[in-house]
Structure formats: C-alpha cells, structure tokens
PyMOL Python script that loads the backbone (N, CA, C, O; Angstrom):
from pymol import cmd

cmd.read_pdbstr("""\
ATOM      1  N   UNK A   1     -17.411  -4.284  -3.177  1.00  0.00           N
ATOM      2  CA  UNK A   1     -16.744  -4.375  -4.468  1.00  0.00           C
ATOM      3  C   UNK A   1     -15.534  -5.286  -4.332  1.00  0.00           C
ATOM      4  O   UNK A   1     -14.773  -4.920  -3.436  1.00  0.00           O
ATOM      5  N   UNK A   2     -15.185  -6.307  -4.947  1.00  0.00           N
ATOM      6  CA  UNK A   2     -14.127  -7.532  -5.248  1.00  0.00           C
ATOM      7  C   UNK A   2     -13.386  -7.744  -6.633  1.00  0.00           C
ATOM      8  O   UNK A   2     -12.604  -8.665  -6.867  1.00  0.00           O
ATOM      9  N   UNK A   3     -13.801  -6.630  -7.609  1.00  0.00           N
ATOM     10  CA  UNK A   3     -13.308  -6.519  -8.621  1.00  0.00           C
ATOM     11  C   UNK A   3     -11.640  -6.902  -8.781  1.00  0.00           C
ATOM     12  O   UNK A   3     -11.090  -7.415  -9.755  1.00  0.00           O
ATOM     13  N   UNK A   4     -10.979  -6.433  -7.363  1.00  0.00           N
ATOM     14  CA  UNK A   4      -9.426  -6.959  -7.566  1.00  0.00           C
ATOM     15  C   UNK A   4      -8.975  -7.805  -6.640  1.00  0.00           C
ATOM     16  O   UNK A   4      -7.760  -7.960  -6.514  1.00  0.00           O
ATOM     17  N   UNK A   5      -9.833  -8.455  -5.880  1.00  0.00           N
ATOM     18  CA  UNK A   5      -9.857  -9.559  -5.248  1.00  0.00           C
ATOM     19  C   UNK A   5      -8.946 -10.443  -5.720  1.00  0.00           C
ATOM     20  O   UNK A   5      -9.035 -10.820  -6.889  1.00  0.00           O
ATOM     21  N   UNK A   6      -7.935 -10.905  -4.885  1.00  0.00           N
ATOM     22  CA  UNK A   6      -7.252 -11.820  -5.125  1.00  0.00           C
ATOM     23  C   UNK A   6      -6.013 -11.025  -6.400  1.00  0.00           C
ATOM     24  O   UNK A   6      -5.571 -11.804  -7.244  1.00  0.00           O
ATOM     25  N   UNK A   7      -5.635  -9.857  -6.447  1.00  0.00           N
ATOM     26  CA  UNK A   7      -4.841  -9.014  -6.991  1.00  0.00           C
ATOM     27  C   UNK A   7      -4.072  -8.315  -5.662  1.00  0.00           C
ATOM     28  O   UNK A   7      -4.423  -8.176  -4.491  1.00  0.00           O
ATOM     29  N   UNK A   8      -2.817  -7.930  -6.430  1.00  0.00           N
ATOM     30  CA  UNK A   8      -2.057  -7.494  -5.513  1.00  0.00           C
ATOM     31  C   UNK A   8      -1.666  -6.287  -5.670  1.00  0.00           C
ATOM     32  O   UNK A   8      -1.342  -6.264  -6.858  1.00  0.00           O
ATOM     33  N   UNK A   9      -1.366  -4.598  -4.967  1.00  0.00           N
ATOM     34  CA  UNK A   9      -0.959  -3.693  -5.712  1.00  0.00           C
ATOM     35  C   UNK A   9      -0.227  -3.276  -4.588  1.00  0.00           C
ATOM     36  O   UNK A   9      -0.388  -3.387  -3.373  1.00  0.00           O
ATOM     37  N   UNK A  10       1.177  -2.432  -5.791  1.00  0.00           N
ATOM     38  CA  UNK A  10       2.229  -1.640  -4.807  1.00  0.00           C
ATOM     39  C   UNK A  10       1.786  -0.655  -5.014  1.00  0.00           C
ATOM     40  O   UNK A  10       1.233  -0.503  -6.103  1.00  0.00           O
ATOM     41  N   UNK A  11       1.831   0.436  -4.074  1.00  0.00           N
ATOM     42  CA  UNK A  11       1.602   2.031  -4.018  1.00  0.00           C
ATOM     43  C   UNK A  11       2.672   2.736  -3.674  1.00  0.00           C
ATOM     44  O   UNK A  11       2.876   2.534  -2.477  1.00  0.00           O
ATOM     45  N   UNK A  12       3.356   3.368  -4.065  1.00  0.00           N
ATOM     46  CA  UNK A  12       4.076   4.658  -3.201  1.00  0.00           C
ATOM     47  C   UNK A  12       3.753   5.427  -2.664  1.00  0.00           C
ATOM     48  O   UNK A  12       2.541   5.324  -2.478  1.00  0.00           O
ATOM     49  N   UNK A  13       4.207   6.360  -2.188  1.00  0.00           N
ATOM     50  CA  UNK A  13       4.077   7.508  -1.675  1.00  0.00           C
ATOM     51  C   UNK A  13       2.944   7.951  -0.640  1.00  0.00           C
ATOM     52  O   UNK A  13       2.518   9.048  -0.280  1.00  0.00           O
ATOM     53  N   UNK A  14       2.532   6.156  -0.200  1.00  0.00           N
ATOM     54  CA  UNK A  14       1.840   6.259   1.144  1.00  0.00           C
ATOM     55  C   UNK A  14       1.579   7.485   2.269  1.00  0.00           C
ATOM     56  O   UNK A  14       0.500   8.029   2.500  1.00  0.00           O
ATOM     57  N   UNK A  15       2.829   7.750   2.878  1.00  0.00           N
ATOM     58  CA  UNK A  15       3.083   8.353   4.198  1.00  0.00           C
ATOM     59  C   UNK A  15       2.148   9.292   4.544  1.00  0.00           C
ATOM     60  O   UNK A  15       1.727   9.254   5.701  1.00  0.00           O
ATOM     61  N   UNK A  16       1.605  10.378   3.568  1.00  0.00           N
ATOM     62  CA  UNK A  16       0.506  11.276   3.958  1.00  0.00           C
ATOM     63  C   UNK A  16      -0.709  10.885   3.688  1.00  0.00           C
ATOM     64  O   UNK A  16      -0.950  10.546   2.529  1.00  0.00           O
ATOM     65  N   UNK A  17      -1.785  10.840   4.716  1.00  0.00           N
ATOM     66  CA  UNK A  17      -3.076  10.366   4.700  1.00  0.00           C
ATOM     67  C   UNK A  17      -3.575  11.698   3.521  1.00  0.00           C
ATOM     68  O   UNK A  17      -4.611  11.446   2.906  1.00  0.00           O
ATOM     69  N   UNK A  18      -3.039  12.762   3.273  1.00  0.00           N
ATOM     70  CA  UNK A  18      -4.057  13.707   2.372  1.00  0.00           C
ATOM     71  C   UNK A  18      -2.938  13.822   0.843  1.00  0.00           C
ATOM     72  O   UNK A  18      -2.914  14.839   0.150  1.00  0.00           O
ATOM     73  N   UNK A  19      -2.186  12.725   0.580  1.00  0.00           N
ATOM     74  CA  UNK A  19      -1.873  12.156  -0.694  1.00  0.00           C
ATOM     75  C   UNK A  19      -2.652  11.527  -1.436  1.00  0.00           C
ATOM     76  O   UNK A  19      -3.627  10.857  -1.096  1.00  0.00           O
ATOM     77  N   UNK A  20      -1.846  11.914  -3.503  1.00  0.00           N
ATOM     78  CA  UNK A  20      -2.486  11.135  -4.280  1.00  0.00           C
ATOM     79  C   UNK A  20      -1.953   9.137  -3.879  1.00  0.00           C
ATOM     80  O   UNK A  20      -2.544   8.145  -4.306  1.00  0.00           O
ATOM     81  N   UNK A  21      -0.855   9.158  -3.076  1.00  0.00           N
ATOM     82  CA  UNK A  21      -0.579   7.782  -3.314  1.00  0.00           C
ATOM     83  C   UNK A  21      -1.828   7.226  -2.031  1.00  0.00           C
ATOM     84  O   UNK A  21      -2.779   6.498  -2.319  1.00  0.00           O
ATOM     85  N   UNK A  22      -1.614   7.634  -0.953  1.00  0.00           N
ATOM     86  CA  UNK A  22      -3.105   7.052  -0.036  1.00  0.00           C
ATOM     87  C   UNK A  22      -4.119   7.132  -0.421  1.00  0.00           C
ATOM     88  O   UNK A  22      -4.886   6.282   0.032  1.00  0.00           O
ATOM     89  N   UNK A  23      -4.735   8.165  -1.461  1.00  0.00           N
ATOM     90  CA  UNK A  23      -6.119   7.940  -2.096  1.00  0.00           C
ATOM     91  C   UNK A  23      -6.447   6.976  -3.077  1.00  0.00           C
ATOM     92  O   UNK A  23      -7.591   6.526  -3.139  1.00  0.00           O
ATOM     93  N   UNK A  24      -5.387   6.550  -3.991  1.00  0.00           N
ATOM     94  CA  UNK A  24      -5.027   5.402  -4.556  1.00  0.00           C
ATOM     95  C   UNK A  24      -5.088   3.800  -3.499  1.00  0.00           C
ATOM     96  O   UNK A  24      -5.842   2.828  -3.541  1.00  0.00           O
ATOM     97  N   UNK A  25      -4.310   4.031  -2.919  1.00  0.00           N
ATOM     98  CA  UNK A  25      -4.084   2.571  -1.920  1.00  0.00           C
ATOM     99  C   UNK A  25      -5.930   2.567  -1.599  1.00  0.00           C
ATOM    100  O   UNK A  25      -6.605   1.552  -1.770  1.00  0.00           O
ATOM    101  N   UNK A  26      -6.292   3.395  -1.299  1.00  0.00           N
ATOM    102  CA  UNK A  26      -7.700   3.300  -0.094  1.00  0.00           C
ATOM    103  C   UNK A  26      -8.680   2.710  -1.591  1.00  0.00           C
ATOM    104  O   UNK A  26      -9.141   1.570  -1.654  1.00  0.00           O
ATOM    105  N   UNK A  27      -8.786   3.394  -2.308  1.00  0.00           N
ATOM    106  CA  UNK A  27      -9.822   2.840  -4.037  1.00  0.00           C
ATOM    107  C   UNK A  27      -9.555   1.414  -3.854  1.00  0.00           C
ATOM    108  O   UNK A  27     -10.416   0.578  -3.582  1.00  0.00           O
ATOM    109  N   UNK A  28      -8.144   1.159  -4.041  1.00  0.00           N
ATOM    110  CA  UNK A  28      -7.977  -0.803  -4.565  1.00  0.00           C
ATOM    111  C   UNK A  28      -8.234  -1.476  -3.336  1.00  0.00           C
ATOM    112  O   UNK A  28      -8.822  -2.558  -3.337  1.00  0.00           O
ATOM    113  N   UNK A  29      -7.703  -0.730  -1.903  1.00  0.00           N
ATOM    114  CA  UNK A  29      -8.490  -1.411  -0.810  1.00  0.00           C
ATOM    115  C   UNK A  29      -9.755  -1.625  -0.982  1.00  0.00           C
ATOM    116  O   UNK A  29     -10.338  -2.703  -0.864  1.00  0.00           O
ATOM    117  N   UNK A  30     -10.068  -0.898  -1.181  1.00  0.00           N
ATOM    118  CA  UNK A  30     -12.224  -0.899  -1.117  1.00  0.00           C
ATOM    119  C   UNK A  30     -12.357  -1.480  -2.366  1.00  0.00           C
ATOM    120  O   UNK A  30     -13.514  -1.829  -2.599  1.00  0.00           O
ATOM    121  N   UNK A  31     -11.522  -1.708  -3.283  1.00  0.00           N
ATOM    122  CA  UNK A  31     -12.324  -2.670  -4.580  1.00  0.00           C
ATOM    123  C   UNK A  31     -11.390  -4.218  -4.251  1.00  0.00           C
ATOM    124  O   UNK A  31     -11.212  -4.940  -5.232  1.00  0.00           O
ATOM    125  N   UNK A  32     -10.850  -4.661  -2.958  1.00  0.00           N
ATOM    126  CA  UNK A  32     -10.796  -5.854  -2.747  1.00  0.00           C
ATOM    127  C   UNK A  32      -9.350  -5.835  -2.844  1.00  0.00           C
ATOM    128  O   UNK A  32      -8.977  -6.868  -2.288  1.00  0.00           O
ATOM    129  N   UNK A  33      -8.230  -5.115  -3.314  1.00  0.00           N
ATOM    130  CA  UNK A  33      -7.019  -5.404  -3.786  1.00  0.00           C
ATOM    131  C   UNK A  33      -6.350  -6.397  -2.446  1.00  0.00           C
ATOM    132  O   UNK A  33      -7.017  -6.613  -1.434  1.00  0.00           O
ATOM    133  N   UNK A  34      -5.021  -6.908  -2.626  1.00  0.00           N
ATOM    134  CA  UNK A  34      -4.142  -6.819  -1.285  1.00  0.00           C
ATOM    135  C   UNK A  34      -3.295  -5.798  -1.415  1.00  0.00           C
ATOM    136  O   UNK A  34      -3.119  -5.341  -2.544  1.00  0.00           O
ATOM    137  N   UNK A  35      -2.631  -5.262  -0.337  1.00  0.00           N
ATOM    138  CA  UNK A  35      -1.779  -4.041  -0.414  1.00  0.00           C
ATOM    139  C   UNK A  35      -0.452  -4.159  -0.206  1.00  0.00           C
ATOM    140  O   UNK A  35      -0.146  -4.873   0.749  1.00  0.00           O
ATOM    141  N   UNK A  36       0.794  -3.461  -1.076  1.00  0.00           N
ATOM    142  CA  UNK A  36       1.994  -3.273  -0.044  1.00  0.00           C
ATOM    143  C   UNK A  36       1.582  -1.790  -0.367  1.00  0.00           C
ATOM    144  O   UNK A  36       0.946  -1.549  -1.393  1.00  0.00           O
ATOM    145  N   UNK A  37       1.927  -0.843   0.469  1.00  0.00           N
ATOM    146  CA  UNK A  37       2.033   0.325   0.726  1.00  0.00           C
ATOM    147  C   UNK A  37       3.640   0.817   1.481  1.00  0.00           C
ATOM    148  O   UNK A  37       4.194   0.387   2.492  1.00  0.00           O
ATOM    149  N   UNK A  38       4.140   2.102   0.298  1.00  0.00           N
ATOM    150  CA  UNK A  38       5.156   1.871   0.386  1.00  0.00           C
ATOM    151  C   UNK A  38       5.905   3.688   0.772  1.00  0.00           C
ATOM    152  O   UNK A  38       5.328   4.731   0.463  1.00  0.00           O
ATOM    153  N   UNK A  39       6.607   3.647   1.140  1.00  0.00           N
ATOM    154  CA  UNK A  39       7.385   5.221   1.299  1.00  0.00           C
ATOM    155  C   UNK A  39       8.737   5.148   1.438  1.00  0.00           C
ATOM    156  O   UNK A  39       9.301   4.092   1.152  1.00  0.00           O
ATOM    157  N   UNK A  40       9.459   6.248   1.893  1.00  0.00           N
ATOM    158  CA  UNK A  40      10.951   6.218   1.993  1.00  0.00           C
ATOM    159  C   UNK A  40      10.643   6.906   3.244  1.00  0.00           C
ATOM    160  O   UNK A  40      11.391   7.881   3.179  1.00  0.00           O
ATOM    161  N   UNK A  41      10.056   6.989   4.249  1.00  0.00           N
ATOM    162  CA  UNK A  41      10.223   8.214   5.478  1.00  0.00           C
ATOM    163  C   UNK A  41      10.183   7.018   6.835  1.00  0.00           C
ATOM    164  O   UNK A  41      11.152   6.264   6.927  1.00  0.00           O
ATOM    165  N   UNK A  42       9.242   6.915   7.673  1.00  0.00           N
ATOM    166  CA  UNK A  42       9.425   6.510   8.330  1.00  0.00           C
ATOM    167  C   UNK A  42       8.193   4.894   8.888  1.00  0.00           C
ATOM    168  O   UNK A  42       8.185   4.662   7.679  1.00  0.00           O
ATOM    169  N   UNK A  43       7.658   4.215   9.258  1.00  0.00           N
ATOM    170  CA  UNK A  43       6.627   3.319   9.134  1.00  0.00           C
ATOM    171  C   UNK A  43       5.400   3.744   9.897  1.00  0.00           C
ATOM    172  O   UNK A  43       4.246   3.319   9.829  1.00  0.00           O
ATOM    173  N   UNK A  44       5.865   4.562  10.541  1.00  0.00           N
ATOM    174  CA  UNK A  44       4.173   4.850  11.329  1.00  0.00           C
ATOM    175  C   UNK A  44       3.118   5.330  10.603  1.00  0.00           C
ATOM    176  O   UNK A  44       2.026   4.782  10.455  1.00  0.00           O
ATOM    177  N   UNK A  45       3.672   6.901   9.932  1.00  0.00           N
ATOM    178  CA  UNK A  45       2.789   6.869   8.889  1.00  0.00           C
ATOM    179  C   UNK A  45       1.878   5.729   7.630  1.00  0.00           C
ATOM    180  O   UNK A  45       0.700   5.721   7.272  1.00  0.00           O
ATOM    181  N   UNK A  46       3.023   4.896   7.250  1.00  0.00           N
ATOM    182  CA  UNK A  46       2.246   4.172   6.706  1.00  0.00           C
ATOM    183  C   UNK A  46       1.457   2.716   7.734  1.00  0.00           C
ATOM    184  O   UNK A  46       0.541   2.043   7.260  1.00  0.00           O
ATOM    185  N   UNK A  47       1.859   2.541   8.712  1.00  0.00           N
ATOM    186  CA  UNK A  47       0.901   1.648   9.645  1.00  0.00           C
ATOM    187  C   UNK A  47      -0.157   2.166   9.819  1.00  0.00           C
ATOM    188  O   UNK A  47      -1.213   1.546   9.940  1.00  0.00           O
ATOM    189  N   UNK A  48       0.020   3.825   9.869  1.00  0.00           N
ATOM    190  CA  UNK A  48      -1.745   4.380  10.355  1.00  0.00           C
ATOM    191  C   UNK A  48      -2.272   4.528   8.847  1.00  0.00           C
ATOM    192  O   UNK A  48      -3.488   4.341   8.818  1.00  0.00           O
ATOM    193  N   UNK A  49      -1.883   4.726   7.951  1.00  0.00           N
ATOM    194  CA  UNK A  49      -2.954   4.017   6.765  1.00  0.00           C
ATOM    195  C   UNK A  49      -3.389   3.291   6.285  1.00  0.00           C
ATOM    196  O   UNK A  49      -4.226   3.378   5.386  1.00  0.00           O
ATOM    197  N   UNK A  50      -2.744   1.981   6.956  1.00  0.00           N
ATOM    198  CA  UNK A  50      -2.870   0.490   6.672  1.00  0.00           C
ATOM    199  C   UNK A  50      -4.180   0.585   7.926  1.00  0.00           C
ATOM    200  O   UNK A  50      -5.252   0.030   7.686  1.00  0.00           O
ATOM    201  N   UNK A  51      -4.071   0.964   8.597  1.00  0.00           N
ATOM    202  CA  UNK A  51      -5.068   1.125   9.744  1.00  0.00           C
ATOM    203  C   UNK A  51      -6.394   1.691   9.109  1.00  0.00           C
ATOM    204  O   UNK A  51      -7.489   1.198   9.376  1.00  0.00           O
ATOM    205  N   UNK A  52      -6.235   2.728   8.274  1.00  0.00           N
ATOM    206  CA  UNK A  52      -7.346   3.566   7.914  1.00  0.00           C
ATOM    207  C   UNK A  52      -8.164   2.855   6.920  1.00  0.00           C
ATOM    208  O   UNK A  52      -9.378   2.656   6.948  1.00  0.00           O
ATOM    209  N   UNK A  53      -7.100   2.425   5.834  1.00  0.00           N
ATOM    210  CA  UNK A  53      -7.927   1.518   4.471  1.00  0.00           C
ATOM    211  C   UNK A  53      -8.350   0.277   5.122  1.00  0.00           C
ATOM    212  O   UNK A  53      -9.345  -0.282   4.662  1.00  0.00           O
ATOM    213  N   UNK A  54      -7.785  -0.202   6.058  1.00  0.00           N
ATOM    214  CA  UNK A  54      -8.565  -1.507   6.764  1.00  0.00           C
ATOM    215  C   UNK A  54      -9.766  -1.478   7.151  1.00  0.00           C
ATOM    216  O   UNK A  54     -10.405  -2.530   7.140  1.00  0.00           O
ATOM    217  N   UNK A  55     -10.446  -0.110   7.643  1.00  0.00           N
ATOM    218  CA  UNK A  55     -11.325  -0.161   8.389  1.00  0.00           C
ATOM    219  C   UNK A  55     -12.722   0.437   7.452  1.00  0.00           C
ATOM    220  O   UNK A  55     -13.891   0.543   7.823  1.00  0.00           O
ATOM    221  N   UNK A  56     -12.074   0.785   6.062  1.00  0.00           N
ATOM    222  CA  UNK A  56     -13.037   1.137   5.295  1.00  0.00           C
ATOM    223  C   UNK A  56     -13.712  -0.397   4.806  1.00  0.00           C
ATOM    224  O   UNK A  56     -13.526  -1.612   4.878  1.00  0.00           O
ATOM    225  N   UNK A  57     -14.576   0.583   4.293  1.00  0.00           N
ATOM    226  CA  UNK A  57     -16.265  -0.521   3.449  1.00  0.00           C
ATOM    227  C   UNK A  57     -15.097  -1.226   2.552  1.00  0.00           C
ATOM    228  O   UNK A  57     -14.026  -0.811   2.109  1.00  0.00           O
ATOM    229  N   UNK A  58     -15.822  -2.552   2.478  1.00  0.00           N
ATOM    230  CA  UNK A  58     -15.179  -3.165   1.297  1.00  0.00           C
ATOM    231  C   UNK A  58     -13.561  -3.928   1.335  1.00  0.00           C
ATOM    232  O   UNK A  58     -13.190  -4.781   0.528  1.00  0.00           O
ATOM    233  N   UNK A  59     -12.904  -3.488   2.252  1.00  0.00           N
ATOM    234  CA  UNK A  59     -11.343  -3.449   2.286  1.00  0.00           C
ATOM    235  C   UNK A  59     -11.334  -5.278   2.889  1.00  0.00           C
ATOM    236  O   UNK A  59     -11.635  -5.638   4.027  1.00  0.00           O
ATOM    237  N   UNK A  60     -10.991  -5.990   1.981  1.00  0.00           N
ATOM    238  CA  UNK A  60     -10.775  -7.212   2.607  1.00  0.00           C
ATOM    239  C   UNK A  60      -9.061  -7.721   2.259  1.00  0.00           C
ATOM    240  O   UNK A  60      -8.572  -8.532   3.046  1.00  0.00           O
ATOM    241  N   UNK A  61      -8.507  -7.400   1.502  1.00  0.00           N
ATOM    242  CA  UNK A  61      -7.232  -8.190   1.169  1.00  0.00           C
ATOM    243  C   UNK A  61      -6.642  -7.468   2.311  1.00  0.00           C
ATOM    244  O   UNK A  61      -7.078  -6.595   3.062  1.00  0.00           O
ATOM    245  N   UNK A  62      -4.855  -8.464   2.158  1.00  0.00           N
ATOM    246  CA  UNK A  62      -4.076  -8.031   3.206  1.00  0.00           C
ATOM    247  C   UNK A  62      -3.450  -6.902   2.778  1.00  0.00           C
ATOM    248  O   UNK A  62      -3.305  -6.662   1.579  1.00  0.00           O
ATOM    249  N   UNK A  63      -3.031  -6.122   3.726  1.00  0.00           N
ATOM    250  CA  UNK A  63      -1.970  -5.000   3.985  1.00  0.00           C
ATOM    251  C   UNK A  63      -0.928  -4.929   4.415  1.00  0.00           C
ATOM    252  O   UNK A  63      -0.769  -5.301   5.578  1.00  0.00           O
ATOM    253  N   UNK A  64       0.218  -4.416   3.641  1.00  0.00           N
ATOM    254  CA  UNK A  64       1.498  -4.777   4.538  1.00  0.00           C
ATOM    255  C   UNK A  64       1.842  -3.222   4.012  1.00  0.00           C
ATOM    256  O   UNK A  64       1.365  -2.503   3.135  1.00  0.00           O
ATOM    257  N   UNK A  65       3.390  -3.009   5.438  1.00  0.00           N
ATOM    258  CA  UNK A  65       4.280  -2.020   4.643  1.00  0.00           C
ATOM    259  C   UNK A  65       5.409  -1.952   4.679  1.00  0.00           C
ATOM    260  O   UNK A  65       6.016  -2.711   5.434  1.00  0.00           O
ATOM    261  N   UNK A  66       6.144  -0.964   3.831  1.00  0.00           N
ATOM    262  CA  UNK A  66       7.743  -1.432   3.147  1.00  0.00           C
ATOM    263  C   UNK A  66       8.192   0.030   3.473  1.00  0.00           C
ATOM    264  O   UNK A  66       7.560   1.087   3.464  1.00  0.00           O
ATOM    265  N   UNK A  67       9.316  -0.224   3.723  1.00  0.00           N
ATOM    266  CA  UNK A  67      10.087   1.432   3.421  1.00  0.00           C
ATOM    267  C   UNK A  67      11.164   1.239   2.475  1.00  0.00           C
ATOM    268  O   UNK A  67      12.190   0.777   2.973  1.00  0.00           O
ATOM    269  N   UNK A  68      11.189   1.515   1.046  1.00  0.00           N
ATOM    270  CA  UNK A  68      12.146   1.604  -0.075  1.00  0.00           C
ATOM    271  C   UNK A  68      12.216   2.683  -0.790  1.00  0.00           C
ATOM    272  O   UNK A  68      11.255   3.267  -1.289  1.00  0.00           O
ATOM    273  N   UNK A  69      13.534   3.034  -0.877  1.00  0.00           N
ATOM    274  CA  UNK A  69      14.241   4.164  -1.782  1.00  0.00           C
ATOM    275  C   UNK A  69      14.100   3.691  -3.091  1.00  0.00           C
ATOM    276  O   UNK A  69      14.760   2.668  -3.268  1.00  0.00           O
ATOM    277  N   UNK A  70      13.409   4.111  -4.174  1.00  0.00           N
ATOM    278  CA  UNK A  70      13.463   3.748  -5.705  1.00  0.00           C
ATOM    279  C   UNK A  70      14.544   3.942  -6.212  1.00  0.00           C
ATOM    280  O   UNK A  70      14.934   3.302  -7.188  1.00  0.00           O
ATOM    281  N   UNK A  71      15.438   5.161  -5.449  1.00  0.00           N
ATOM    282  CA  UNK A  71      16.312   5.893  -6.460  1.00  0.00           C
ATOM    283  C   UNK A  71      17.785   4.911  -5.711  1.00  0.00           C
ATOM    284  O   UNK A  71      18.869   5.375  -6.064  1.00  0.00           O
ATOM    285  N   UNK A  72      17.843   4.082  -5.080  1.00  0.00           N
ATOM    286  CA  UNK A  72      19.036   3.289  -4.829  1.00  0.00           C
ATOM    287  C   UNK A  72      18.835   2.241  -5.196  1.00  0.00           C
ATOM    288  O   UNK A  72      17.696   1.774  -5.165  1.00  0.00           O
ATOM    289  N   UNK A  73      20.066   1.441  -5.732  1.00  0.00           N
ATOM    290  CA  UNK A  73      19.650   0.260  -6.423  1.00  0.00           C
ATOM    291  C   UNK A  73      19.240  -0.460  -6.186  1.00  0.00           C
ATOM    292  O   UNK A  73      18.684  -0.128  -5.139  1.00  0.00           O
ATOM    293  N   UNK A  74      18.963  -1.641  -6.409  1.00  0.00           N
ATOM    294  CA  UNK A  74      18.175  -2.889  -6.019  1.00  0.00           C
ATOM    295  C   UNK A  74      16.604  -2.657  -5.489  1.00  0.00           C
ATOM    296  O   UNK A  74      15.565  -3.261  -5.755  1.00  0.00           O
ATOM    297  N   UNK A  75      16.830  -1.756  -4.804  1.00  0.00           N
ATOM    298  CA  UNK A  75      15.580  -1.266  -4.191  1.00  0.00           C
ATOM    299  C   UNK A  75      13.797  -1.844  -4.892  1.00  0.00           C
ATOM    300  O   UNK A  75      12.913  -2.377  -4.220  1.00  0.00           O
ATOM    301  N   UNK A  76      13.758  -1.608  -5.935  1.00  0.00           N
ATOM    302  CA  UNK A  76      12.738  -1.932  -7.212  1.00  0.00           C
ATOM    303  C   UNK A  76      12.546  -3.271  -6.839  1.00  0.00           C
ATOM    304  O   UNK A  76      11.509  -3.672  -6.308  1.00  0.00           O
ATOM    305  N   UNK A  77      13.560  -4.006  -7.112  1.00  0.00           N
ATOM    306  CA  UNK A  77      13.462  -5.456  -6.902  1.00  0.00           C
ATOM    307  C   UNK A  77      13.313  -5.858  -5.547  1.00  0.00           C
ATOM    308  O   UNK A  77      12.219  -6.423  -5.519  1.00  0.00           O
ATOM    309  N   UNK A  78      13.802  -5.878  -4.420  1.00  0.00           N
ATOM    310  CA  UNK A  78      13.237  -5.957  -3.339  1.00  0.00           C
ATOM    311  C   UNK A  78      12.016  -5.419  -2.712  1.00  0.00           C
ATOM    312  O   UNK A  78      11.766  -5.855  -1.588  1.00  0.00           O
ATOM    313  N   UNK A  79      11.116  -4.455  -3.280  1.00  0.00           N
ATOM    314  CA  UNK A  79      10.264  -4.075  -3.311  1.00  0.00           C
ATOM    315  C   UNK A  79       9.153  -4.674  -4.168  1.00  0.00           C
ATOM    316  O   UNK A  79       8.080  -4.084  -4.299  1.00  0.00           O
ATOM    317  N   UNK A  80       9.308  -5.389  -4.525  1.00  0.00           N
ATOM    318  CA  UNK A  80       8.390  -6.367  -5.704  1.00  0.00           C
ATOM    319  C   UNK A  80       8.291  -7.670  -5.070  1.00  0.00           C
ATOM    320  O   UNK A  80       7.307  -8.395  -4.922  1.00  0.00           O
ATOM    321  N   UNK A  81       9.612  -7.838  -4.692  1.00  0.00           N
ATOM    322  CA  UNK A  81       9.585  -9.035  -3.824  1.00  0.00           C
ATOM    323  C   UNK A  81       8.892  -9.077  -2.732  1.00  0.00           C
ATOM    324  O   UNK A  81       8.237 -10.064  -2.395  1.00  0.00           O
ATOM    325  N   UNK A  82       8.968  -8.038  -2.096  1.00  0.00           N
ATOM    326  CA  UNK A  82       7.736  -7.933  -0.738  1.00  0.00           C
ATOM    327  C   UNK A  82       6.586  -7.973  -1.024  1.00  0.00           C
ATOM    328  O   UNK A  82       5.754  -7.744  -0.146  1.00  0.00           O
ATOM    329  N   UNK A  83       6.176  -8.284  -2.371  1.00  0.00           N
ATOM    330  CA  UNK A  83       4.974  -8.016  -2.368  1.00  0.00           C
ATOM    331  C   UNK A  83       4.289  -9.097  -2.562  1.00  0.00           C
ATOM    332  O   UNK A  83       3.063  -9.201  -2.590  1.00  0.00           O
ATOM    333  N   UNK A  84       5.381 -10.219  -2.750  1.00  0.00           N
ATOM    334  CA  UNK A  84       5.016 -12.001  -2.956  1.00  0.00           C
ATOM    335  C   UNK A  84       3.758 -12.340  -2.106  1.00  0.00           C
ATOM    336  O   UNK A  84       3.317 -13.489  -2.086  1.00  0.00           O
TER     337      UNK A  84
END
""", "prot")
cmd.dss("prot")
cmd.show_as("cartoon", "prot")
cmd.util.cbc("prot")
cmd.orient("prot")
C-alpha cells in the first residue's frame, strides 16, 4: 500500500509500543507515509519503534525521531520543522 507515499506525518505519543500513538505511526508506515515520531520521555523507546514500523510489510518512507514538549513554547514549531 503507497497511498501516502511521498506524504509526511507527525505522531505523538510514540514511546509505548502498546499505544494509540504507535498504532497510528505503524498504519501510515505500512500505507507508505514518511515518519517523525515523536514523545517527551526518552529516545530509545521511540528508536525501537522506528525499528518495529520499519520492518513491517509495506513500510517504505523514512523515519526519524524527536523528543518535544507541546506544552513549552516554541516547541510546535520546532517540531514541524523536523519534519522538513
């Protein structure tokens, strides 16, 4: 599936592999998206899901990840920006 091929999507709330935000990221992976995947905790968690949606059917765009606080300022915007 390539339906969002060549689309880009931010996700939050990455960090837990048995989250609504990782079950989200893993769908647009497998329908072609590119990823930032994003949390406020720490990066491993989200490296090992960048790991996981990579290795699924379908998952071709890139993956990256961010650690941003929404609730401090600027944050939003530098977080959008990573996603250039």
């Amino acid at each position: 599936m390539d339906e969002l091929k060549g689309k880009v999507a931010i996700v939050t709330g990455c960090g837990s592999p048995k989250g609504i935000g990782f079950a989200i990221a893993s769908r647009l992976g497998q329908a072609g998206a590119s990823l930032l995947l994003v949390d406020t905790g720490s990066m491993a968690p989200l490296e090992e899901a960048a790991r996981q949606i990579a290795s699924q059917p379908g998952a071709g765009g890139r993956i990256h990840c961010a650690l941003h606080d929404l609730s401090v300022a600027g944050e939003a915007e530098a977080m959008i920006a990573a996603a250039d």
